[in-house]
Residue frames relative to the residue before (quaternion, step in Angstrom):
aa qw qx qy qz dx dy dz
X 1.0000 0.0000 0.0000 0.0000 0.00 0.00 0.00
X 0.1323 -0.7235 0.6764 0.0390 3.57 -1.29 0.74
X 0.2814 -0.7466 0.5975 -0.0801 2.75 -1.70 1.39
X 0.0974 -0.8806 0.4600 0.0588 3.29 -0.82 1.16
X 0.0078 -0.8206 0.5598 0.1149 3.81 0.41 0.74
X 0.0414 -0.6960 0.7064 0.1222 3.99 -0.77 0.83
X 0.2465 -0.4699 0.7821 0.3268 3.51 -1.49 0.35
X 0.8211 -0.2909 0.4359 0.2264 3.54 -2.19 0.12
X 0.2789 -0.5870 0.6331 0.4204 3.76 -1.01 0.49
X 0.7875 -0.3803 0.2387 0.4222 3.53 -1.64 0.46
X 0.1153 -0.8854 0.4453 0.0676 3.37 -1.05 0.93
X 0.4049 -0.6221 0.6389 0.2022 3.51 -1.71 0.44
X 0.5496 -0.7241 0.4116 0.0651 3.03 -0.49 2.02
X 0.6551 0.6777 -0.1302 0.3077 2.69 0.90 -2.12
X 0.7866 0.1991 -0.0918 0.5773 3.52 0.41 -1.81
X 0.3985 -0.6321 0.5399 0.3874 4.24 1.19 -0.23
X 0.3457 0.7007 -0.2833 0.5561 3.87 1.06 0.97
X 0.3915 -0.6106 0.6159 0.3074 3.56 -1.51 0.26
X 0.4106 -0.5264 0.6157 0.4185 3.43 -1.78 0.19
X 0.9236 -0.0454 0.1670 0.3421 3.18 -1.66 -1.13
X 0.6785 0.4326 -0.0680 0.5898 2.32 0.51 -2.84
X 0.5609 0.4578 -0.6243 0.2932 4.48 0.23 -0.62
X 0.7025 0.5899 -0.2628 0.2991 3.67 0.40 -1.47
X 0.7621 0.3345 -0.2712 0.4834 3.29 1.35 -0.48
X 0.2691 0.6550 -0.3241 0.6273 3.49 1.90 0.21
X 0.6322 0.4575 -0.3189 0.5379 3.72 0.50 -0.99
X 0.7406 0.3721 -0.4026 0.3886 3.24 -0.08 -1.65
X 0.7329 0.4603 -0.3879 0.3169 3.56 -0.17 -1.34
X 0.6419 0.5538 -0.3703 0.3797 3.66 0.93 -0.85
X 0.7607 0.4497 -0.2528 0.3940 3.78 1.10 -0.66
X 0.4299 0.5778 -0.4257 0.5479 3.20 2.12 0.14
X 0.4196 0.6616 -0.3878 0.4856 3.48 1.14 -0.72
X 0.7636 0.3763 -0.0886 0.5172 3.59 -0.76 -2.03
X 0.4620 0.7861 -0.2959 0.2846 3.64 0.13 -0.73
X 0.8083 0.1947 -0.0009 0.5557 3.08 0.66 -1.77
X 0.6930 0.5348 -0.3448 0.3388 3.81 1.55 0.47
X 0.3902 -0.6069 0.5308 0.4445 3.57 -0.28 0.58
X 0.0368 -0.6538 0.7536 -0.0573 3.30 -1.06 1.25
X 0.4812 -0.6740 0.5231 0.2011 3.38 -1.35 1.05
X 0.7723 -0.0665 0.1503 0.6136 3.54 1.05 -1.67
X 0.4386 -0.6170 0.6339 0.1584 3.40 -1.77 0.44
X 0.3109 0.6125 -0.7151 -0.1295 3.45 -1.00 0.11
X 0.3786 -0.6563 0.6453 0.0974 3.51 -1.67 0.27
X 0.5560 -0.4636 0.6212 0.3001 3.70 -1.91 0.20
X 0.4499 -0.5927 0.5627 0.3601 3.39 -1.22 -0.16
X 0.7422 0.4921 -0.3674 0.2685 2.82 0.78 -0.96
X 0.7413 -0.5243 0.2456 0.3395 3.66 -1.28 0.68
X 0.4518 0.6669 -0.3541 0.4751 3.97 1.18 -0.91
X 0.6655 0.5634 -0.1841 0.4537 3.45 0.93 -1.72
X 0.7040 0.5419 -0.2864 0.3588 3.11 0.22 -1.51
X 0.6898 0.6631 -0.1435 0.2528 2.83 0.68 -1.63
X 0.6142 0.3421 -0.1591 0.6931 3.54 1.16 -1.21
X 0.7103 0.3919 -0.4302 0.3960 3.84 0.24 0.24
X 0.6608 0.6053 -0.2393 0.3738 3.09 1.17 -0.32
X 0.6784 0.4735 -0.2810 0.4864 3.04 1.58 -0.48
X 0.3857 0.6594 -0.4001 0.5063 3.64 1.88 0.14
X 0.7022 0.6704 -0.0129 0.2395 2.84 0.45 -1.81
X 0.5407 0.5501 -0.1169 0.6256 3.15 1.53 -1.25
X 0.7897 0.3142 -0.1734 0.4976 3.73 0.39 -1.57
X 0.6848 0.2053 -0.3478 0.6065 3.82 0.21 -0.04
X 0.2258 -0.8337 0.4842 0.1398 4.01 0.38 0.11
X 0.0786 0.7150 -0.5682 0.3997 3.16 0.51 2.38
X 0.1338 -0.7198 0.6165 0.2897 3.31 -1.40 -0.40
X 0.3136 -0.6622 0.6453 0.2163 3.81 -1.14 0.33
X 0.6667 -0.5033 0.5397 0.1049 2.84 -1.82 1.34
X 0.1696 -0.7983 0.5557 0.1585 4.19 0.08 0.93
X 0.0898 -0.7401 0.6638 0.0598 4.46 -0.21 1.25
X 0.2457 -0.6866 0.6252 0.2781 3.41 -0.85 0.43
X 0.6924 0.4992 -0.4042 0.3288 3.55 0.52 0.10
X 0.3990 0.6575 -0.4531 0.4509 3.42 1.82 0.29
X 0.3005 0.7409 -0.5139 0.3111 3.85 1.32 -0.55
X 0.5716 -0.4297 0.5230 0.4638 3.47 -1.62 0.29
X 0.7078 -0.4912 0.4665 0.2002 3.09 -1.86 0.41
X 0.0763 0.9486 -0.3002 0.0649 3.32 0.64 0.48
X 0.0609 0.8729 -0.3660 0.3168 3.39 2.00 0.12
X 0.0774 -0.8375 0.5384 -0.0524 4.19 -0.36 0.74
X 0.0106 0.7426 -0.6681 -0.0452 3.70 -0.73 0.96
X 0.1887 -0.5986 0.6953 0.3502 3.86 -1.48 -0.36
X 0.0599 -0.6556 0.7460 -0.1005 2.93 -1.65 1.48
X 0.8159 0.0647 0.0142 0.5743 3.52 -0.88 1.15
X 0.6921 -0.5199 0.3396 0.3680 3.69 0.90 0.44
X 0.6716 0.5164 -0.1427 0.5119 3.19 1.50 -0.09
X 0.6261 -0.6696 0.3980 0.0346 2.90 -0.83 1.83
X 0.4942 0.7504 -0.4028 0.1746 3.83 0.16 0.86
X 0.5315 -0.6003 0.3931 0.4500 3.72 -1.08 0.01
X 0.7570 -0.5773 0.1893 0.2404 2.68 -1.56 1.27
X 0.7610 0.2430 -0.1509 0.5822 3.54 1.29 -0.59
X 0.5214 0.5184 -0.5180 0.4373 3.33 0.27 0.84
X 0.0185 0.7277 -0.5817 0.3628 3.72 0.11 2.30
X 0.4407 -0.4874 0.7326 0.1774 3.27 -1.42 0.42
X 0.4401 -0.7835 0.3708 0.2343 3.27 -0.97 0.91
X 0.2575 0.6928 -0.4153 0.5304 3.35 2.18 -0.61
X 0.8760 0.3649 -0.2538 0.1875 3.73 -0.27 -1.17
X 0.7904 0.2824 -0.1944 0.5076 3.03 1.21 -1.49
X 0.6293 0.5665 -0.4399 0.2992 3.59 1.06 0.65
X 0.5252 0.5871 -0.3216 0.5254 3.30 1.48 0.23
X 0.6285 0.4446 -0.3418 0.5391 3.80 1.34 0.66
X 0.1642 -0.8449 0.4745 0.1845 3.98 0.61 1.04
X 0.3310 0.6395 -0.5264 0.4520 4.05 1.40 0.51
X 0.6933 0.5782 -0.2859 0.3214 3.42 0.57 -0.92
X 0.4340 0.7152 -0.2252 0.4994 3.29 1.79 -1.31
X 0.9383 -0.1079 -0.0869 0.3170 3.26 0.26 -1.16
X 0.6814 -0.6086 0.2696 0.3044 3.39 -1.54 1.11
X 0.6164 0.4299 -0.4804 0.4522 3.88 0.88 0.35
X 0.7637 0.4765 -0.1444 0.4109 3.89 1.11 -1.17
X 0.2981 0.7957 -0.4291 0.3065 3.67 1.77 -0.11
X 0.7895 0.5180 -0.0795 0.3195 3.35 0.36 -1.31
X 0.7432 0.3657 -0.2086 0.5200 3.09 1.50 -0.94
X 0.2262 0.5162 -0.7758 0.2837 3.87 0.62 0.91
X 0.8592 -0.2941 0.2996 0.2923 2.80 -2.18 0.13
X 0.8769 0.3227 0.1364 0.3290 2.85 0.51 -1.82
X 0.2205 0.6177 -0.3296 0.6791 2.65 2.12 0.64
X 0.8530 0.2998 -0.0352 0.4258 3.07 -0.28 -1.67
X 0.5686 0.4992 -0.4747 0.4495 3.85 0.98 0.55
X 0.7114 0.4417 -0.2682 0.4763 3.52 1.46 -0.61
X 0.6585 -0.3601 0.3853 0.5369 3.92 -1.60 -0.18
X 0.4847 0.7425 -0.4604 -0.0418 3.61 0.33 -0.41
X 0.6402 0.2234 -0.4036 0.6143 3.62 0.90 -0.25
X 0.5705 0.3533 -0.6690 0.3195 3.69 -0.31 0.15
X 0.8266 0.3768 -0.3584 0.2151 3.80 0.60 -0.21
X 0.4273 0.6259 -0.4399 0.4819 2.73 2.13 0.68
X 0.4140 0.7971 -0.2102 0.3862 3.53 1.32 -0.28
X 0.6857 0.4049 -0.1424 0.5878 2.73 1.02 -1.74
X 0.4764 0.6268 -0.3412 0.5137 4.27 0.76 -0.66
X 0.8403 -0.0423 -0.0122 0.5403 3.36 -0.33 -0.82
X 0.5312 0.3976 -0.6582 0.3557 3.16 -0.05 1.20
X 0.6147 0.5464 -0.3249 0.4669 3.21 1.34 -0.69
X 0.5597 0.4957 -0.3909 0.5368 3.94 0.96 -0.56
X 0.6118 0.5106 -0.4248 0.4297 3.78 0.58 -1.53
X 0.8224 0.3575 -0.3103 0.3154 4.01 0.31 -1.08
X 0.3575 0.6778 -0.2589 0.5880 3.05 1.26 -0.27
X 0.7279 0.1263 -0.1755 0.6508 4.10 -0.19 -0.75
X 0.5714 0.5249 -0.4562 0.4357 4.15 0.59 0.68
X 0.6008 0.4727 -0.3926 0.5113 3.03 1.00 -0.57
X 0.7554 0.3814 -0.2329 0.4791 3.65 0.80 -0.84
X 0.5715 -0.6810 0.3090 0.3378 4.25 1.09 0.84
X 0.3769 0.4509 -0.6074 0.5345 3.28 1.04 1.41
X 0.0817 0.7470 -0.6447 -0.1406 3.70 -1.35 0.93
X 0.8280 -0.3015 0.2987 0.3666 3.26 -1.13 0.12
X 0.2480 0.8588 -0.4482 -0.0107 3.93 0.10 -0.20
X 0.6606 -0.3964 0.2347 0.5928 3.78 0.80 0.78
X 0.8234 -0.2692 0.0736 0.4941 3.91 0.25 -0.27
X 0.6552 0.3553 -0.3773 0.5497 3.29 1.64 0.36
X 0.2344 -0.6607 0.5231 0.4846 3.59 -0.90 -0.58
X 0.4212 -0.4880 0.6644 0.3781 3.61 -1.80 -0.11
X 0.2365 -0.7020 0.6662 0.0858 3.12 -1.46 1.22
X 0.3680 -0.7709 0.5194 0.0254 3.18 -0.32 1.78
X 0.6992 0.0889 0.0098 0.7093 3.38 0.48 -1.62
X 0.3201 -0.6905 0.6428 0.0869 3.87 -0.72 1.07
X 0.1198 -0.8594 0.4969 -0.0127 3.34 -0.68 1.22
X 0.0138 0.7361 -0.6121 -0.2885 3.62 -1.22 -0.81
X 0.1330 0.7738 -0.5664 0.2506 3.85 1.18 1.04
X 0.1574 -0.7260 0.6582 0.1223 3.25 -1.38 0.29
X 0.0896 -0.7484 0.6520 -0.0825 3.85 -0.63 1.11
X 0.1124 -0.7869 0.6052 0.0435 2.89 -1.13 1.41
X 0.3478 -0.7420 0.5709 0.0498 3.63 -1.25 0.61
X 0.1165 -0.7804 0.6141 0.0176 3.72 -0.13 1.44
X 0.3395 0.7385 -0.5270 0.2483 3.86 -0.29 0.79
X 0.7112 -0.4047 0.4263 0.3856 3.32 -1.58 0.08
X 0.5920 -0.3459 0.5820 0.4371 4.25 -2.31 0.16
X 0.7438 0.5168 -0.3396 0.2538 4.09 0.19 -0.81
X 0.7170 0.2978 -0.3047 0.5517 3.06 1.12 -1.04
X 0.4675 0.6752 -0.4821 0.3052 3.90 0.97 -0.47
X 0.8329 0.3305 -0.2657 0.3555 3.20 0.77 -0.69
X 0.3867 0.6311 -0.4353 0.5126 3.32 1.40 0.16
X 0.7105 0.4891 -0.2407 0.4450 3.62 0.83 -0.53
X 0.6747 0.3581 -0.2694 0.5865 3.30 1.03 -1.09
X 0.5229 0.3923 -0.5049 0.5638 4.30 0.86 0.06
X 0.6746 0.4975 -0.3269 0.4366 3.60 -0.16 0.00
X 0.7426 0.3138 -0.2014 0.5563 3.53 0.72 -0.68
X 0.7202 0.3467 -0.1417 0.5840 3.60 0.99 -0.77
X 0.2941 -0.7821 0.5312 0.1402 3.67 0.82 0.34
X 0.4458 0.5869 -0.5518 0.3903 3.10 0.36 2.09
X 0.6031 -0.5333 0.4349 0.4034 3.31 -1.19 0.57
X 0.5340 -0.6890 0.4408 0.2142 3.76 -0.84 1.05
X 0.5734 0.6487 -0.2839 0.4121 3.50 1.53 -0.89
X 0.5601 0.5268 -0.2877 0.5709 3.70 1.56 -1.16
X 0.8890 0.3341 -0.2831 0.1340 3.59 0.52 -0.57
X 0.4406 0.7185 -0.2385 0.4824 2.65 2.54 -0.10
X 0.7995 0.2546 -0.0924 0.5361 3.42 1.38 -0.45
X 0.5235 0.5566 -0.4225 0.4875 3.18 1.66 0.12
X 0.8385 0.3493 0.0851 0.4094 3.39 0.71 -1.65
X 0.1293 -0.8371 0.5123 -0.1417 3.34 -0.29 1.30
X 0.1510 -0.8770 0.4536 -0.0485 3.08 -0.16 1.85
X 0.6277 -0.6736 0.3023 0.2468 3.63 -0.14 0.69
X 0.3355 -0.4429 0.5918 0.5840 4.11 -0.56 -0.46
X 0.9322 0.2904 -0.0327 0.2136 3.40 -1.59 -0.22
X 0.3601 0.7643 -0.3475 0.4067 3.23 2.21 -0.20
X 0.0917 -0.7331 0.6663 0.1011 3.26 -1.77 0.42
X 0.2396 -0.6635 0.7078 0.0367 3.26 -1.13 1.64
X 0.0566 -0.7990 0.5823 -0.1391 3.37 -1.13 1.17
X 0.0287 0.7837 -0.5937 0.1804 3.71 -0.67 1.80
X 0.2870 -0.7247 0.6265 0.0004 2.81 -1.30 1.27
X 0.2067 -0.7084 0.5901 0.3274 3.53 -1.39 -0.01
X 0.4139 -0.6287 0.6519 0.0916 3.11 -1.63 0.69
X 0.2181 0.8304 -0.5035 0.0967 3.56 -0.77 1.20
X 0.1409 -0.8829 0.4459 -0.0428 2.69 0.41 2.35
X 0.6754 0.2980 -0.2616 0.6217 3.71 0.69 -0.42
X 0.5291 -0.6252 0.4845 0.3072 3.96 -0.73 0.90
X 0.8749 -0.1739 -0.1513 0.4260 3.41 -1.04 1.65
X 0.5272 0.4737 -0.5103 0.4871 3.27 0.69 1.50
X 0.0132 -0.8944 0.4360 -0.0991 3.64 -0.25 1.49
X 0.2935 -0.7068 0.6428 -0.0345 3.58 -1.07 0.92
X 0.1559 -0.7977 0.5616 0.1548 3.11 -1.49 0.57
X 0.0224 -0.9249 0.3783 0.0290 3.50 -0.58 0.53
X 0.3198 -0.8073 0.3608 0.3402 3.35 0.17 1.13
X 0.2659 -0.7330 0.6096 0.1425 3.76 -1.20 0.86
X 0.7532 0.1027 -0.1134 0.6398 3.83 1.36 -0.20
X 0.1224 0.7973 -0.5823 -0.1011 3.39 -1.21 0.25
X 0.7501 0.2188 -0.2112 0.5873 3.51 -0.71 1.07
X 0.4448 0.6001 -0.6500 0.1399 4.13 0.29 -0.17
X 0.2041 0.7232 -0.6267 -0.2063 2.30 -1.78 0.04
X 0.0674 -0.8368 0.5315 -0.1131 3.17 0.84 1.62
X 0.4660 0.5774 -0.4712 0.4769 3.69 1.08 0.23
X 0.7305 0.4279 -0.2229 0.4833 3.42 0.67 -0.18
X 0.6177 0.5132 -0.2745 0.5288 2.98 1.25 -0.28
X 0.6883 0.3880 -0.3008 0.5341 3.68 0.48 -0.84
X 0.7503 0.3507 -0.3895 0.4030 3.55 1.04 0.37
X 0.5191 -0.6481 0.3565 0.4282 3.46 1.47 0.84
X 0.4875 0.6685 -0.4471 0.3400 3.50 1.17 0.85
X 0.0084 -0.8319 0.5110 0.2162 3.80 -0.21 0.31
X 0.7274 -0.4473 0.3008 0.4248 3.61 -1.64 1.11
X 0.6247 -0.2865 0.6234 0.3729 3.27 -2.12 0.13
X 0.5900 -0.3872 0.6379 0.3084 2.93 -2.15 0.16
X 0.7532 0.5900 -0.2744 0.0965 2.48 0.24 -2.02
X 0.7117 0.2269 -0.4093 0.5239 4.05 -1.05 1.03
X 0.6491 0.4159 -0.5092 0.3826 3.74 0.89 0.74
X 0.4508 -0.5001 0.6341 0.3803 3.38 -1.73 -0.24
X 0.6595 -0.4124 0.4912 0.3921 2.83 -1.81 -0.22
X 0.3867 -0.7199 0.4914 0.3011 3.28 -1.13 1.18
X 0.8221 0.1963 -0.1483 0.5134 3.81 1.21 -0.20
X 0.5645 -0.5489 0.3621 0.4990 3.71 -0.48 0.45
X 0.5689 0.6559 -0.2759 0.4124 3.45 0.91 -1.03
X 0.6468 0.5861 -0.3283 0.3611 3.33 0.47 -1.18
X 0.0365 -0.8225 0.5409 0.1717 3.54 0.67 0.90
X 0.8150 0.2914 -0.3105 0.3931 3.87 0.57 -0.66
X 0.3805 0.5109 -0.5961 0.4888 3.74 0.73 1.38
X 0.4744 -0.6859 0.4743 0.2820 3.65 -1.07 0.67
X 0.3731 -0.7497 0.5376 0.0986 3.70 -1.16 1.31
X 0.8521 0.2894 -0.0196 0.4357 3.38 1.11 -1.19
């Protein structure tokens, strides 16, 4: 089985929508998808989402399956009195707490564990886990049993927050390493596969993360958007 997690072509907060450069991010991404036999779609509600699926969607004329738990990650802690999402840290801070490091003990800092945040990680990969059941991958402690052995390919139109909540979950890592390690693009494609080396015992393993050589081979370069500034200087790269 193959997995396809896309984050969004570059977006407009504002209207929950693509700019310019997203729509044209879209296009190139559904020339992309296009040319794969894709079994199923699901999508985000949320409009940013839609949007880049829709412009797939249209050209190979499918529809996708709308999960509300594909939604951004949206999970809330108080830090300093202050209302924020759960993964949005200075690295100074949340690297100086070695819970964070790891993918069983993440959740239970304090302040973690005062907000929804693993029940709404919970909700994520339980919803993915049923979802790859329906298609003969089950759960199996950290692998799954491949019941009905496949070679489908499901793609996933959604947001960098919940992507990693998915890819910690399949790759048994702490989410906290990938929210601040890994930096998925607008319009990128993260792609996993399973490996079943011993008969009905499966694994996923990612074979790309972040590409977006679709954009490239059209002399297009990525969005900013989901980076920092690559220097303090950089006054026109976002700090905050």
């Amino acid at each position: 089985m193959k997995l396809l997690f896309i984050r969004h072509a570059d977006p407009d907060y504002t209207l929950d929508s693509l700019t310019n450069t997203g729509w044209k991010e879209a296009e190139l991404l559904a020339a992309r998808l296009s040319s794969d036999g894709v079994k199923a779609f699901y999508v985000s509600p949320l409009g940013r989402a839609r949007d880049t699926a829709s412009v797939t969607l249209d050209r190979m004329d499918r529809e996708a399956e709308i999960l509300p738990w594909l939604c951004e990650f949206s999970a809330t802690i108080v830090r300093d009195g202050v209302e924020t999402i759960a993964w949005d840290w200075l690295p100074a801070e949340w690297t100086r707490i070695p819970e964070f490091y790891d993918r069983n003990l993440w959740h239970t800092v304090p302040v973690m564990k005062k907000g929804n945040v693993f029940e709404e990680y919970s909700k994520v990969t339980g919803g993915l886990d049923d979802i790859l059941g329906e298609y003969g991958y089950e759960r199996d402690g950290e692998i799954y049993r491949a019941v009905r052995a496949n070679n489908d390919t499901l793609v996933f139109f959604c947001h960098f927050g919940v992507e990693c909540v998915m890819l910690a979950h399949l790759l048994g890592i702490s989410p906290m390493v990938l929210w601040h390690g890994f930096c998925a693009a607008p319009a990128s494609v993260t792609t996993l596969i399973t490996e079943e080396r011993r008969e009905g015992a499966a694994a996923f393993r990612a074979v790309s993360l972040g590409d977006t050589s679709h954009l490239y081979a059209a002399g297009m370069k990525p969005s900013f958007s989901a980076r920092f500034c690559e220097t303090y200087g950089n006054a026109d790269e976002r700090h905050d």
